[in-house]
Phi, psi and omega in degrees: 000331176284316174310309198275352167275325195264354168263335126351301196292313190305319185281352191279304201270351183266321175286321171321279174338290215293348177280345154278343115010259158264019180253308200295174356316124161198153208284153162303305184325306186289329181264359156262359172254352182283315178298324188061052188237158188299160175288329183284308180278357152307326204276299173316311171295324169305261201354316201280351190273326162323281177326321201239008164092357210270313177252156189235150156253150179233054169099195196241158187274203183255144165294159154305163189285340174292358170096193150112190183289166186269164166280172173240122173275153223188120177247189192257133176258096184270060215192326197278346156158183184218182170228169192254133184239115208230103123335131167231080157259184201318294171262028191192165170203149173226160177200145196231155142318073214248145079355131160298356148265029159106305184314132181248161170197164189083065194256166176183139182218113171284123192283159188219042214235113207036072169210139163274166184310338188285313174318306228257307233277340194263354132325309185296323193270005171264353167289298197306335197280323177262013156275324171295335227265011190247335162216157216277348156260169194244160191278148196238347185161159202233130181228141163257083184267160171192163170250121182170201161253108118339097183234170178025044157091003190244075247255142198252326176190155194203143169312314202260135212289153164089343203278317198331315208275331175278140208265049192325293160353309183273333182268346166279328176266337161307327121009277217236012181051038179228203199249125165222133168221182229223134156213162178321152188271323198291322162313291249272304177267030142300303232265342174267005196246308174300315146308317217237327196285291189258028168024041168110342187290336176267087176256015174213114170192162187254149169217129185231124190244150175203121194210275187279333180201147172273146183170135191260108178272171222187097169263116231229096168076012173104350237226144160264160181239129184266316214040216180291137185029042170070035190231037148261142195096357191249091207278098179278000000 
């Protein structure tokens, strides 16, 4: 019952955000009627998203026709920190900024040509040290594409040599204390072409890349689709 209580609350607290996300501005009263979830516990995960900064409020809406206090609105505070998004191929790595409404800034894409692994990983991290040591908000998470097959976070085989056998996730997240994760470049321009390219229109494509290897992410019903051990679409 505690399991199932703390997973209710984790899915709870997560569709609130997102109606603040993409709805806002907008009021408790309202995200609790698009969720059809009780008013008490909306009004608590707000509070608790409030607290902790992740949302802001900005004035008041319009009353009900019945009249009564106006609501108080509440947008997402893309001010609360950002994450770092790092490509890594054979020879180059780039790496960008992203803001949580989306803005990206800081791009920078580095050759990595006869330099060893080791060399690069401590490239990535002295960039990383001077982007946080550089703003005034805080990182919030490390995203990885490499070409290659990816399960549980793990890279099971890559264009780029020496990495198969190293625990990138862990050494980055441990690095830096943040959530980092790591997926096929080619899923990554599935899942953008699917959001962001067709702004929704699309639920069922192939997107196929090719740069160190050919390799397809492969979107099935809105779904990205892996198959066995995350290696569909992935040409050896």
């Amino acid at each position: 019952m505690i399991i199932n209580k703390h997973i209710m609350r984790t899915t709870n607290e997560k569709q609130v955000l997102q109606q603040i996300v993409n709805a806002g501005p907008i009021s408790r009263s309202q995200i609790s009627r698009n969720l059809c979830l009780n008013k008490v516990t909306v009004s608590d995960i707000y509070s608790q998203l409030l607290h902790e900064g992740l949302i802001r409020e900005v004035g008041h809406g319009v009353s009900t026709r019945n009249g009564g206090r106006k609501p108080v609105m509440a947008l997402l505070n893309v001010g609360y920190g950002y994450v770092i998004s790092i490509n890594i191929l054979r020879s180059r790595f780039s790496m960008i900024t992203c803001r949580l409404d989306g803005r990206s800034d800081n791009y920078e894409s580095v050759s990595t040509r006869d330099v060893d692994l080791t060399t690069v990983l401590d490239m990535i991290d002295e960039r990383i040290a001077n982007t946080i040591a550089a703003s005034d908000s805080r990182l919030l998470g490390i995203a990885f594409g490499l070409d290659g097959v990816i399960y549980e976070n793990q890279i099971l085989s890559a264009a780029l040599k020496g990495v198969k056998s190293f625990d990138l996730a862990k050494y980055f997240s441990d690095k830096f204390q943040v959530l980092v994760v790591l997926e096929n470049l080619a899923n990554e321009s599935a899942i953008y072409e699917r959001d962001f390219a067709g702004e929704g229109v699309y639920q069922d494509l192939i997107s196929v890349t090719i740069r160190d290897q050919v390799a397809a992410g492969i979107v099935a019903d809105g779904h990205l689709y892996r198959g066995y051990n995350d290696e569909a679409g992935n040409v050896p």
